[in-house]
N, C-alpha and C positions, 0 to 999 in steps of 0.2 A: 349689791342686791337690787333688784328690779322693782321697782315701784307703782299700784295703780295712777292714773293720768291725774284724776279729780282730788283725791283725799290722801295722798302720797301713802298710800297704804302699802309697808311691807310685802312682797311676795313671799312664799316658800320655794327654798330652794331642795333640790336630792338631798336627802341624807341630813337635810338640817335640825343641829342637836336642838332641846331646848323649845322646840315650835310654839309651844302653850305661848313663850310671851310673847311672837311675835304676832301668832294669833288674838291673845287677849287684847293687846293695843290694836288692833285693827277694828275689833269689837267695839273698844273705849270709843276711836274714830268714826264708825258708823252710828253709835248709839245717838253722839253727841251732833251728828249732820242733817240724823233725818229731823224733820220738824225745828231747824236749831233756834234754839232759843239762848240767848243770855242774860247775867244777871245784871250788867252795864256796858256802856261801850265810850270811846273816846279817853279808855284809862292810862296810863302812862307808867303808875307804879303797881309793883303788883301787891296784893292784899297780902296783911303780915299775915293773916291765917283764912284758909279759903276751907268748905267742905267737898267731900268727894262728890265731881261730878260739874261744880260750880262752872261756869263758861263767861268768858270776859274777850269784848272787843278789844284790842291794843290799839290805842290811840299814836297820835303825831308822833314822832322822835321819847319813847319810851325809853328808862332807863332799869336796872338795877338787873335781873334774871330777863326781864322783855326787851334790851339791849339789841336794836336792830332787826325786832320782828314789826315794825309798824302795820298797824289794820292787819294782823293775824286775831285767829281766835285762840286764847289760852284757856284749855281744859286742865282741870285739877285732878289729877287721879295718881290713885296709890301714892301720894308722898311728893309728887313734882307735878310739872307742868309735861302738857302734851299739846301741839302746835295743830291749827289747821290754816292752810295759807289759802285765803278768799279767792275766786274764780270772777268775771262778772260775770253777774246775773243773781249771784247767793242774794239771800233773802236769812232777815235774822228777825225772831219776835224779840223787843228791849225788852226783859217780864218786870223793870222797877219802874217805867214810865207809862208803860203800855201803847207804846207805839213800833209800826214794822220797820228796819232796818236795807236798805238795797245796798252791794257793792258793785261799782259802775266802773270796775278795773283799776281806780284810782283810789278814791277815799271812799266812806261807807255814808248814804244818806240817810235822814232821818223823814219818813214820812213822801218818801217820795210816790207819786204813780206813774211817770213815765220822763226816761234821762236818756236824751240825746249822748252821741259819741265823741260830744265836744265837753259832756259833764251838764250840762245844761237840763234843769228841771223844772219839773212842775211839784207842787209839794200840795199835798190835801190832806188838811188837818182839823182837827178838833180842839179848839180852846174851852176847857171847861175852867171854872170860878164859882165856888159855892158863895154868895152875898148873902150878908146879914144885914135885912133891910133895918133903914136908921127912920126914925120918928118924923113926919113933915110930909110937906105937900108932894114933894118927890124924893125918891130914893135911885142916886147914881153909883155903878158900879167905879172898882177903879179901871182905866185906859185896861179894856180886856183886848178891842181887837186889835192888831197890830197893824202898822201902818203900810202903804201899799196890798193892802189883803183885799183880796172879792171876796166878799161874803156871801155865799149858797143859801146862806138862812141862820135864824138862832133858836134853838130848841130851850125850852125850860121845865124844873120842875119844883115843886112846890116841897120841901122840904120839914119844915117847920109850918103850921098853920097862921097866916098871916092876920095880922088884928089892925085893928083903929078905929077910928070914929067916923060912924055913917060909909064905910070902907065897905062897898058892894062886890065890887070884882077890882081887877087891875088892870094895866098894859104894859105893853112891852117895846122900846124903842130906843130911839135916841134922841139925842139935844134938838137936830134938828127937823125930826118925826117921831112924834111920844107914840105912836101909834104904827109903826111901821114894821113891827117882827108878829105883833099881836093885840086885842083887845078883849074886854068880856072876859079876863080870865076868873077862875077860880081862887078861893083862899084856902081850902082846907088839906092837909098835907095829900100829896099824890099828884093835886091838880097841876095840869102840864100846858106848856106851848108848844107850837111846832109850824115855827113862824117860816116859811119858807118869801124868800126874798122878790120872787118872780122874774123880774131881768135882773141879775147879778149884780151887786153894789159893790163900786171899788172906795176904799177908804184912806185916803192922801195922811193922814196923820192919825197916832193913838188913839182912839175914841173910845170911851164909854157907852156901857148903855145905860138908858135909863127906866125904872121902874115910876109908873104914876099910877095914884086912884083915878078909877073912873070916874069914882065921887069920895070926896069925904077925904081921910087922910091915913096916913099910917100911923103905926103905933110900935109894929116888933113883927117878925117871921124871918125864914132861913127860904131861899133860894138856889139852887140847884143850876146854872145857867153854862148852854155849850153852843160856841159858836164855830159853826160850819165854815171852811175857808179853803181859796186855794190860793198859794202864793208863786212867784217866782223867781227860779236860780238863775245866773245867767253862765256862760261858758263857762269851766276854769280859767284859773290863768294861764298865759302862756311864756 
């Protein structure tokens, strides 16, 4: 039986008994393509119970029912699995991390915006960390950005309304510029940063950032903190 090129979708053939199922699986296949989203990716085993509709990335050398479908999509419908085998160029929303998906023929990346034909990417991401600022003259996060990362900027937001003694406003930085994403900020829940970096900062090992008073000291507040980044893949291997 004849197949579409993209989404291996059944054709009809003359006189073919039964059409509804072949039709209905075509249905299940486009439902699941347009916009596709799943609910993980990178998986291997497949869930003891999924619901209708459910979509999962197959990860590396998968075993049990996903046995040699690696980097397929497995959809859950009516009682089994239904396969879609990646093209490059798909695009998949992750819906449990919230980040977008690319298949670049080979494996599927995460967070990528543009992958050479050698696999070779650029990744642009968002590191968010909610900080629960601690008591004292300064409050450091733990190593949020990662190491070799440019960082475009650090955006924050005011979660919890921030308290202390003689505690006016705050900053935003790091160890070795308390003041470099932000300063003057606010305490009271909502109050934001949107520290944009100006020439791109690249950062050779883990680093924190750090919160300080402008004056005075902390006491207690919740932080909201997302750092802008772009990293890089280098070829696969060969």
């Amino acid at each position: 039986m004849s197949e579409t090129s993209k989404l291996s979708i059944s054709l009809l053939e003359a006189a073919q008994s039964q059409k509804h199922i072949t039709v209905n699986e075509a249905l299940i296949r486009l439902d699941a393509a347009c916009s596709l989203s799943v609910d993980d990716w990178n998986v291997i085993l497949p869930p003891s119970s999924a619901t209708e509709g459910q979509a999962f990335i197959i990860g590396t050398l998968p075993s049990g029912e996903w046995t040699g479908r690696d980097n397929q999509v497995a959809i859950w419908s009516n009682g089994g699995w239904i396969y879609l085998v990646p093209k490059a160029g798909w695009s998949a929303w992750n819906t449990m991390s919230g980040f977008e998906l690319k298949f670049d023929g080979v494996v599927w990346q995460a967070n990528a915006t543009t992958i050479s034909e050698s696999g070779a990417t650029t990744l642009g991401r968002v590191v968010n960390l909610d900080h629960s600022i601690s008591a004292g003259a300064t409050s450091a996060t733990i190593p949020v950005i990662p190491h070799h990362a440019m960082v475009l900027g650090v955006t924050a937001r005011v979660t919890t309304d921030i308290t202390g003694s003689g505690l006016t406003s705050w900053s935003l930085g790091v160890a070795a510029d308390a003041t470099r994403y932000a300063t003057g900020l606010g305490l009271m829940q909502n109050a934001f940063a949107n520290g944009i970096s100006g020439t791109p900062i690249t950062y050779w090992t883990d680093t924190s950032l750090v919160l300080t008073p402008d004056a005075g000291t902390f006491s207690s507040g919740e932080v909201r903190i997302s750092v802008h980044l772009l990293e890089l893949v280098p070829p696969r291997s060969v």
